[in-house]
C-alpha positions in Angstrom: 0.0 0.0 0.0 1.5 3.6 -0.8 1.4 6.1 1.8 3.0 10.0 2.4 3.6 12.0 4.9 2.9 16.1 5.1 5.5 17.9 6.7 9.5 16.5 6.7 10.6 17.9 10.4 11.4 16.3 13.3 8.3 13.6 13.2 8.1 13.6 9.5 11.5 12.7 9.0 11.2 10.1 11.7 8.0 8.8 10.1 10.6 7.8 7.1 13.1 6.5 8.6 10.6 4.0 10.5 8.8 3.0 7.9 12.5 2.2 6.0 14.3 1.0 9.2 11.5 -1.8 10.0 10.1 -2.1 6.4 10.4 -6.0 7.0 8.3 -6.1 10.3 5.6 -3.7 9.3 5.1 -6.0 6.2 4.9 -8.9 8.2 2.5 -8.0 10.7 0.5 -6.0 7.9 0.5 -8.3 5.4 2.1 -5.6 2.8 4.6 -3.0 3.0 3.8 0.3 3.4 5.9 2.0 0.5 6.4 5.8 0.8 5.2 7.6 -2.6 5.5 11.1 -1.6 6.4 13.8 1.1 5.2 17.3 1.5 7.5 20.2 2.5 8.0 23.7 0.9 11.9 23.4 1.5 14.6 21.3 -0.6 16.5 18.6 0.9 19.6 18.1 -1.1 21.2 15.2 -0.5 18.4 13.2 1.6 18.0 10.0 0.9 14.3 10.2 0.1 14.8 13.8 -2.0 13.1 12.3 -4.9 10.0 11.8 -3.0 9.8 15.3 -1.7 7.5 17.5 -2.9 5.9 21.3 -2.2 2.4 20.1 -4.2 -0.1 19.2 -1.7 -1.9 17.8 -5.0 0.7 15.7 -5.5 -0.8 13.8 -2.9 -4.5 14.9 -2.6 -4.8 13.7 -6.3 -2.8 10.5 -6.2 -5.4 7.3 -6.2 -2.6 5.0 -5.1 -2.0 6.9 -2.0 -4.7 5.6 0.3 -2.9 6.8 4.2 -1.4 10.1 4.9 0.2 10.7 8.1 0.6 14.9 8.8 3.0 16.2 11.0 3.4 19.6 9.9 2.1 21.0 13.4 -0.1 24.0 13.8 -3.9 24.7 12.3 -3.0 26.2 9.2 -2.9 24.7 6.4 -2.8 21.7 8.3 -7.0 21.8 9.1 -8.0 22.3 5.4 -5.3 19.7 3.7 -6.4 16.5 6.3 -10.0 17.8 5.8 -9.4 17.8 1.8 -7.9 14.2 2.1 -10.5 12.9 4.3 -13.5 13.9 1.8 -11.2 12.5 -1.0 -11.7 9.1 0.8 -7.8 9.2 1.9 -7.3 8.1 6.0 -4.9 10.3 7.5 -3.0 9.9 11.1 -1.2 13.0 12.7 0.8 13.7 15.7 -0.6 17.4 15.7 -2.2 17.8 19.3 -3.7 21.7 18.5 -5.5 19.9 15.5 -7.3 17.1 17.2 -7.6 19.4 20.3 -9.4 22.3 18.1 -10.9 20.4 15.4 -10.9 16.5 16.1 -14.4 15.9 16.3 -15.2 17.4 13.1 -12.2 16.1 11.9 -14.1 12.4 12.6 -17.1 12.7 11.7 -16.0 14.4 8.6 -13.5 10.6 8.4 -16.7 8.8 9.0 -19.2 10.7 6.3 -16.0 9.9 3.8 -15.6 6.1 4.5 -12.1 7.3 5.8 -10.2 7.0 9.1 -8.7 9.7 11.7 -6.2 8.5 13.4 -3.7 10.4 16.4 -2.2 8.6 18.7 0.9 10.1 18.6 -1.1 13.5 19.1 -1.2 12.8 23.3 1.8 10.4 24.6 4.2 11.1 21.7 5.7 7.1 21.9 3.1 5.8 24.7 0.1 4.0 23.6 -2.5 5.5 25.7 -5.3 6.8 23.0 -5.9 3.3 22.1 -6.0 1.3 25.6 -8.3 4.4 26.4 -10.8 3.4 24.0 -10.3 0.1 23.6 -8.7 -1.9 26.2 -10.9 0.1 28.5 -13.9 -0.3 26.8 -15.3 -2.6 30.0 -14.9 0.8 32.4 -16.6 3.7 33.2 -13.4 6.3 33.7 -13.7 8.5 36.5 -10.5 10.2 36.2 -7.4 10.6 34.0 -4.1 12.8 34.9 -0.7 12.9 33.5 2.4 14.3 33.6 2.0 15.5 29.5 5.3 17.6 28.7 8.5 16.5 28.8 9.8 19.9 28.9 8.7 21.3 31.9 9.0 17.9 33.4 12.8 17.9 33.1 12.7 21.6 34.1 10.8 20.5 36.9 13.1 17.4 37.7 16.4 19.9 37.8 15.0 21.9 40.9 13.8 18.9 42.5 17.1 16.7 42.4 19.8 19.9 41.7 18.0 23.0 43.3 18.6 24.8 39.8 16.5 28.4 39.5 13.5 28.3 37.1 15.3 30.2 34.5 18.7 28.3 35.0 16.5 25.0 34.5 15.0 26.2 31.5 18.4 27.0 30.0 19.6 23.8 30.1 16.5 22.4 28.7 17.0 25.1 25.9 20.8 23.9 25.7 19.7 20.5 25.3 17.2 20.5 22.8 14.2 19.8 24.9 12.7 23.5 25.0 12.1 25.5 22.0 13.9 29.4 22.1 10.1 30.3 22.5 9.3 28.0 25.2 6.1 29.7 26.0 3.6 26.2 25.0 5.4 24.1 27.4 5.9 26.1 30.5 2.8 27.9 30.3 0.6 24.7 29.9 -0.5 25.6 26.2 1.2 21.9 25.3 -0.4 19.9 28.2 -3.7 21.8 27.9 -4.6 20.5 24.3 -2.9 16.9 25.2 -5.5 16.8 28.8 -8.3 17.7 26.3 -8.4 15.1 23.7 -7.8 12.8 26.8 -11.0 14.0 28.5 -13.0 13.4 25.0 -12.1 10.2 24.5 -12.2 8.9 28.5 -15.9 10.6 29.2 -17.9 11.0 25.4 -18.5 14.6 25.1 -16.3 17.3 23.2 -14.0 20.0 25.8 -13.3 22.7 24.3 -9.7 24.2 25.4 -10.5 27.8 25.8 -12.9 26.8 28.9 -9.8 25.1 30.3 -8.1 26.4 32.8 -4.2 26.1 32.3 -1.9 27.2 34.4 2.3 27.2 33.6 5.3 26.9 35.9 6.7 30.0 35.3 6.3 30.9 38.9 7.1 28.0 40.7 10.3 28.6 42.0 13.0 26.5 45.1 10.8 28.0 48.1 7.6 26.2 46.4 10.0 23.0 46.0 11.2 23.1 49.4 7.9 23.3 50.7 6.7 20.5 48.6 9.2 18.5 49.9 8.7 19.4 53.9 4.9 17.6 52.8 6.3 14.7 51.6 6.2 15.4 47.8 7.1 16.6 44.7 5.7 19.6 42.0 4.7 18.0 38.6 3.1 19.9 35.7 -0.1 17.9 36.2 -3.4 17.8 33.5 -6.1 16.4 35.1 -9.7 15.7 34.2 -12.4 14.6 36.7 -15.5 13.2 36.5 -18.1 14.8 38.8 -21.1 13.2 40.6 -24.2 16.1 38.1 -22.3 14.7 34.9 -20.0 17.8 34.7 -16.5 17.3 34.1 -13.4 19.8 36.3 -10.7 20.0 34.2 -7.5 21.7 34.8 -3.9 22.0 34.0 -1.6 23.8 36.7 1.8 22.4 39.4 0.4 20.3 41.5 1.8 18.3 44.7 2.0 14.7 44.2 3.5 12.3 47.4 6.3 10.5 47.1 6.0 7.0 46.4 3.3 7.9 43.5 3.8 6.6 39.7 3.6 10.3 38.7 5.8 11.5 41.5 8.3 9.3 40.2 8.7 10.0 36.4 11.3 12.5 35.9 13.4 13.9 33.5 11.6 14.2 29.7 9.5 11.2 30.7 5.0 11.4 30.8 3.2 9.3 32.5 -0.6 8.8 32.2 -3.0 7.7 34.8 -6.4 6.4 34.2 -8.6 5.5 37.2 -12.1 3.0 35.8 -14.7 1.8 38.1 -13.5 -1.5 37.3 -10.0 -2.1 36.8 -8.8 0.6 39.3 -6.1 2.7 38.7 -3.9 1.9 35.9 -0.3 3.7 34.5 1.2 4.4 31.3 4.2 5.1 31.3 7.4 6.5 28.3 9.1 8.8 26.2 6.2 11.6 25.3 8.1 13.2 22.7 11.5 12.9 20.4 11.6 11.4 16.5 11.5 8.1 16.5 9.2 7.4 19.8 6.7 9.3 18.1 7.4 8.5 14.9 6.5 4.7 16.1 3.0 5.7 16.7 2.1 7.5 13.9 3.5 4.6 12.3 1.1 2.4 14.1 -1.7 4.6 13.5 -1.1 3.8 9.5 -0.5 0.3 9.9 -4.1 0.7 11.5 -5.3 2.3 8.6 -3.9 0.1 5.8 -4.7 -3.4 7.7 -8.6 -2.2 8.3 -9.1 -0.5 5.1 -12.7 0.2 5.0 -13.6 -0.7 8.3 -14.4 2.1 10.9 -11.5 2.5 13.0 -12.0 6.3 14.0 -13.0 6.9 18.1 -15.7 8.9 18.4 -17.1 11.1 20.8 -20.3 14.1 21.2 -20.8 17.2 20.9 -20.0 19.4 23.9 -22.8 21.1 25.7 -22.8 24.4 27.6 -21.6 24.2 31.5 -20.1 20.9 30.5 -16.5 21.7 31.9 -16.6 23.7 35.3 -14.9 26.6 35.2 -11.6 27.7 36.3 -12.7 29.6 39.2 -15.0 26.8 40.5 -12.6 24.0 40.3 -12.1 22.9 43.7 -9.1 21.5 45.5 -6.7 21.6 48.4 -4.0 24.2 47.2 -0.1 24.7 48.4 0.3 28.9 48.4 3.2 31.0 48.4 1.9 34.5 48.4 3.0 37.7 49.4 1.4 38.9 52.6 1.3 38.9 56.6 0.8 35.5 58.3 -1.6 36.7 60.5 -3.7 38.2 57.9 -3.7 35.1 55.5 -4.7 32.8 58.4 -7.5 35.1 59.9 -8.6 35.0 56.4 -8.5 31.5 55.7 -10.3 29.6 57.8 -7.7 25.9 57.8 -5.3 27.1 56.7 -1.7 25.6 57.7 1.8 27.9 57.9 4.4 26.0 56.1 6.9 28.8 56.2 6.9 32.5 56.5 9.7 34.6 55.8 9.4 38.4 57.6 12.2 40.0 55.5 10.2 39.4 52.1 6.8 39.1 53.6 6.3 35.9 52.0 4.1 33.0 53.5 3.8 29.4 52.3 0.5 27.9 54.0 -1.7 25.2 52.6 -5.3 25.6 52.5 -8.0 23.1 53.0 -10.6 22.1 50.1 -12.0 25.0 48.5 -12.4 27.0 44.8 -9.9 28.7 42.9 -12.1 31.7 42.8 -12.9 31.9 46.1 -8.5 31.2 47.0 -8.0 34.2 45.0 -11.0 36.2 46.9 -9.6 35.4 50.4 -6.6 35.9 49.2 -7.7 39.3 48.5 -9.4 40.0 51.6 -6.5 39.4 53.6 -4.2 42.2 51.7 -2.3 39.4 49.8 -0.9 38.6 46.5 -0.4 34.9 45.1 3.2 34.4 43.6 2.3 30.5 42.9 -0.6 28.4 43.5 0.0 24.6 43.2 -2.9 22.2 43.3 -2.5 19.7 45.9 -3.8 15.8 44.4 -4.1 12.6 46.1 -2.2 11.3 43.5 
């Protein structure tokens, strides 16, 4: 069967060299080999061993009636929404690794595969190399999910990881992660929670049916965590991990959220560092389950969008596309009413936080900054911010405390 791929970056080019490298075990688990006929990019690539393959003709492709699976990895919503949707009404199944695609546009995306005989496939969209899309939908068919989390960015998990185990400053841990190859010059997706936000949404569509839409998520970076907030997660017996989360509530509504959160030692999630995810699914019936790997780099992900096509090209004609509904208003609780234990640094006097904050515990207060690290018991993040307030103080981080 001949396939292409859009877009000849750091996935693209990983896609090839996959489908070359293990051309022999593809084709004998498929049944055929998966030949490569073309690849979209708008730049030349003297010299590469697949040059005469490359194009900068989207036709090429679109047009093409041998090529029946196109994986994209181009990134980004534009032109990336309008050639998948152009391929999917042309009959064509494509795969992608693009999260802001399937986050923004994945539903219509599907039913647009479905109404085309066609499949949508993007595994490698959420857990770069992990399989966790497909166990989701498949292998946990059996459960009702109550809850997912993960740690969903390699970045600001490494980040994180330096001022756990070094004590390196924020901005000195981002450096290296820069230095490294792990951060982008422009880091802002990963260590705001841009990255993990679109990842923690097509997770809560597939693990509870209904469509979230990321502009009523919630997501809130690591920019301001800094050693103090470290130190104090440590005096509780934990670690700060760039967590998305997405909970299942007792009136149907889902509280999704991504923000630092406090997870104890001894926990799965507590325990992957570095540029490692992890995934954690809780069901009704199998309990609590982990996945675990590399959520990024070119040949882990390359491997599932790989699998995705191998999908594709084994069930040709057969409905392989998850689906989930349309999202409905008051769906996802808001920010401000997403409630939880939280672990506050903010600037302010320690008698005026606590006589504000009825519960609240001094972890630390430093007089010559007029800082005071408490935590506070469960409440909103609206009403944090309003006491806060009351009591003439300022957050400088706010980390989510989970029992996780």
């Amino acid at each position: 069967m001949f396939v292409a791929v859009m877009g000849y970056g750091t996935v693209g080019s990983g896609v090839a060299e996959v489908l070359k490298m293990n051309a022999g075990s593809i084709k004998k688990k498929c049944g055929f080999e998966l030949e490569l006929k073309r690849i979209l990019d708008i730049r030349k690539f003297p010299g590469d061993p697949f040059e005469d393959i490359i194009t900068d003709k989207f036709d090429d492709i679109l047009t093409d009636p041998e090529i029946e699976v196109v994986a994209e990895t181009m990134g980004g919503l534009h032109p990336a929404y309008e050639f998948v949707s152009a391929l999917l009404k042309s009959g064509k199944s494509v795969v992608t690794s693009n999260k802001e695609l399937v986050a923004v546009k994945g539903r219509e995306l599907l039913e647009c595969a479905k109404a085309n005989g066609a499949n949508f496939l993007f595994e490698a969209s959420t857990g770069g190399g992990i399989p966790v899309l497909r166990p989701v939908s498949q292998c946990l068919v059996g459960n009702e999910i109550t809850h997912v989390a993960g740690i969903l960015n390699g970045t600001t998990n490494y980040i994180l990881t330096e001022m756990i185990k070094n004590d390196t400053a924020f901005e000195d841990a981002l450096a290296s992660a820069q230095k490294l190859g792990y951060a982008e010059k422009d880091p802002t997706a990963d260590v705001d929670g841009i990255d993990a936000l679109r990842k923690i949404c097509i997770l809560a569509d597939l693990c509870f049916g209904k469509n979230v839409d990321p502009g009523n998520v919630e997501a809130i970076g690591i920019r301001n965590v800094n050693l103090a907030d470290v130190e104090a997660a440590k005096k509780l017996g934990g670690a700060i991990k760039l967590i998305g989360s997405a909970d299942r509530l007792g009136d149907g509504r889902i509280a999704v959220i991504v923000c630092p959160s406090f997870v104890k030692n001894g926990s799965q999630l507590a325990a992957c560092d570095d540029v490692f995810n992890c995934v954690l699914v809780r069901g009704n019936a199998v309990g609590e389950v982990c996945f675990y790997g590399p959520g990024a780099g070119k040949l882990p992900t390359a491997s599932a969008v790989v699998a995705d096509m191998a999908d594709c090209a084994k069930h040709n004609g057969c409905d392989r596309s998850p689906e989930w509904d349309e999202g409905s208003e008051g769906y996802v609780v808001s920010g401000d009413d997403f409630v939880s234990e939280w672990l506050v640094r903010a600037s302010g006097s320690e008698s005026g936080i606590a006589g504000a904050i009825p519960g609240a515990k001094i972890i630390s207060a430093a007089a010559e900054s007029s800082e005071v690290c408490f935590t506070t018991p469960e409440l909103s993040y609206g009403s944090l911010n309003a006491l806060l307030g009351s009591a003439g103080a300022q957050a400088l981080s706010v980390i989510r405390i989970t029992d996780y």
